[in-house]
N, C-alpha and C positions, 0 to 999 in steps of 0.2 A: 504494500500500500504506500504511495506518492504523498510527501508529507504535505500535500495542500489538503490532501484527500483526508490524512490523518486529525489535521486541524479541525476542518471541517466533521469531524465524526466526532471529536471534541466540544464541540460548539455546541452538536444535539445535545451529546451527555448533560453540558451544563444548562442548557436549555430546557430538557424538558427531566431534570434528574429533580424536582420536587411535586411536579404532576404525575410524575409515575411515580414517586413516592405515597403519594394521599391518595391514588387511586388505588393502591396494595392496600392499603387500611380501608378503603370502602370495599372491596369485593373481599376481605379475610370477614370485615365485618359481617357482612350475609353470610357468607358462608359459616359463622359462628354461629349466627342465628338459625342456621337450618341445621347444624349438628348441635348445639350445643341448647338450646331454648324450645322444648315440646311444644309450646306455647305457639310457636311461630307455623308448627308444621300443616297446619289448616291452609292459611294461607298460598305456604310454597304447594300444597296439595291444589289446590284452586286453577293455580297460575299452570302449575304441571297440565292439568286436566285439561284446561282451554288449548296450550301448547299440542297435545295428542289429539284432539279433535280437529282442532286446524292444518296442523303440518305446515306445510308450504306457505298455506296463505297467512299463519301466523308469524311467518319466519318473513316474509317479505315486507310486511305492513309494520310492525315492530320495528325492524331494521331503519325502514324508510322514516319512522318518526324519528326514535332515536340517536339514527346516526346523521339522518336526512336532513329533517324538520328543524330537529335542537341546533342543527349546523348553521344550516339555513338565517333562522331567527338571529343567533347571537351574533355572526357576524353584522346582518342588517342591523342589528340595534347599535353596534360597533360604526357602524359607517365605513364597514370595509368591503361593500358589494356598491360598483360603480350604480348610480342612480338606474340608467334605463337598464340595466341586468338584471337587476331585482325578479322580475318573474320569470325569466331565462335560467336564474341561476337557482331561484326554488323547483322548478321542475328538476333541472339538473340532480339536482341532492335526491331531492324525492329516488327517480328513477333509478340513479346510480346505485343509491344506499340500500332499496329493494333490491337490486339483484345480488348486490352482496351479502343480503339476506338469505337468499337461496342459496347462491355459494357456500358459504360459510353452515347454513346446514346440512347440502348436501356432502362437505367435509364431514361435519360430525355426524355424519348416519354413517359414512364409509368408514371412519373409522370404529366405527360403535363394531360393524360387520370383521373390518380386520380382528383389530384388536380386544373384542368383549368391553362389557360397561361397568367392570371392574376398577377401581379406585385405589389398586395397590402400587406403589411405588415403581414398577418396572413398566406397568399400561400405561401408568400417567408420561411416564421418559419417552416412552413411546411416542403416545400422542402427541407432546408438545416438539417431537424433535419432526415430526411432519410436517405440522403446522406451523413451526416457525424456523421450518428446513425448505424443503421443494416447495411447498403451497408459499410463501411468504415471498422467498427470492427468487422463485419464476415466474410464480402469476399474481401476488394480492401488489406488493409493492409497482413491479416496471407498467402494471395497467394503472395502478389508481395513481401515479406518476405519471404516466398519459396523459388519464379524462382532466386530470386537478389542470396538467398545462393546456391542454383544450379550454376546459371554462375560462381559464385567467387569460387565454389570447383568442375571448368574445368568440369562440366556437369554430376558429377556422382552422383548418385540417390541416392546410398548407401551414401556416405559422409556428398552429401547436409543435408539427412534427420537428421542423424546422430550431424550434425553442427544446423540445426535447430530445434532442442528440447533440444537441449544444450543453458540455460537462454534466453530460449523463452518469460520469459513472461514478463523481464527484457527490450528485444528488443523490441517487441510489444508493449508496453506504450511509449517508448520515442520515437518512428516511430508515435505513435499515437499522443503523443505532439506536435510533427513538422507537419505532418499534418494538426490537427483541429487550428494549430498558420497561417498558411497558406491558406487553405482553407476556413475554415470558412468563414471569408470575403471576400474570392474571389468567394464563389458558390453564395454567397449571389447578388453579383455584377451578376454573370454570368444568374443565373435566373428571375433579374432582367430586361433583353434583351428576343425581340420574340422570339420564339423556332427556326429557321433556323437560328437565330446569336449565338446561345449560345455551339455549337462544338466549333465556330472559335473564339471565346472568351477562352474557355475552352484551347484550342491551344497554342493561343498566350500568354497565364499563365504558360502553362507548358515551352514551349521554355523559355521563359522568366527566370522562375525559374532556370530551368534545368542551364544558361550562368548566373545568378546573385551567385549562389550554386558552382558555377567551381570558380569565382573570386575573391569570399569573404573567402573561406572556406580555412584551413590550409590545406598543402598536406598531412598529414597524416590522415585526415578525409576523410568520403566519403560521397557524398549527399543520402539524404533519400528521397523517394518519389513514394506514394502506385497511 
């Protein structure tokens, strides 16, 4: 690694090394509550049940608020979506964040299949070294590095591309920094939970993220997240 390149993967770290801090304390926190508080378990029983009745369409629609909506909003409220992009850019989110809804379950059903829905130490290494192995560095990262530089150059194909091979491999690693400082721990948590909790785990990490990445972060910065 090229020491602009290392800087720059430096920069994530201290960048986003206190949002993925307090997001590990919000997702241990649920996750205490669903092993540690009987109290609680009606609830996560509820949220399960609607998860397995829906499927798909719960996984897309969730995603889309979550990771979509909440995007959506707090930047608008920030004043960081140019004025006439505004409803360009909420569809965007919406539809983007839906299909990585789907994605991202259709990940954890495959691995449910590979792997078993098992919570012991060696399916958990498993699963998080997938998901933030081949699925992460081939396809969540260099595509939402794509759509993100499509949106930000007002939708044009020619430009985006053009803006995206220009110190690509530069951006790719420090998107990949903040990520696996992020993730890691938290897919770790989230596959830790039965498989109908783990979308609405997965959820409440990204909203989360998405409103800790708007309040911490300087306004000249922009939050990263494949």
């Amino acid at each position: 690694m090229s020491s602009p390149v290392f800087h720059l993967c430096l920069e994530a770290f201290k960048r986003n090394r206190v949002p993925a801090f307090v997001l590990q304390l919000f997702a241990g926190f649920i996750l205490a509550l669903f092993f540690l508080v009987p109290e609680t378990r009606s609830v996560f029983e509820a949220i399960g049940e609607r998860r397995a009745r829906n499927g798909y369409t719960f996984s897309a629609l969730s995603t889309a608020v979550s990771g979509g909506l909440v995007s959506w909003l707090v930047l608008w409220h920030r004043g960081r979506i140019p004025r006439g992009q505004v409803p360009a850019q909420g569809v965007f989110f919406l539809l983007y964040w839906a299909v990585q809804g789907l994605m991202v379950d259709t990940l954890y059903r495959l691995q449910g299949h590979w792997f078993g829905d098992g919570n012991d130490p060696f399916t958990l290494f498993k699963k998080v070294l997938v998901d933030q192995g081949p699925y992460n560095l081939i396809y969540a990262t260099p595509v939402s590095l794509f759509f993100y530089t499509w949106k930000d150059h007002d939708f044009s194909w020619s430009r985006a591309w053009a803006a995206y091979k220009s110190g690509f491999v530069r951006r790719y690693w420090s998107v990949m920094i903040s990520v696996w400082m992020t993730w890691i721990p938290a897919v770790t948590m989230v596959y830790s939970l039965p498989p109908d909790l783990q979308i609405p785990l997965f959820n409440l990490v990204i909203c989360f993220f998405t409103l800790v990445l708007a309040f911490v972060s300087r306004e000249s910065e922009k939050p990263v997240r494949t």
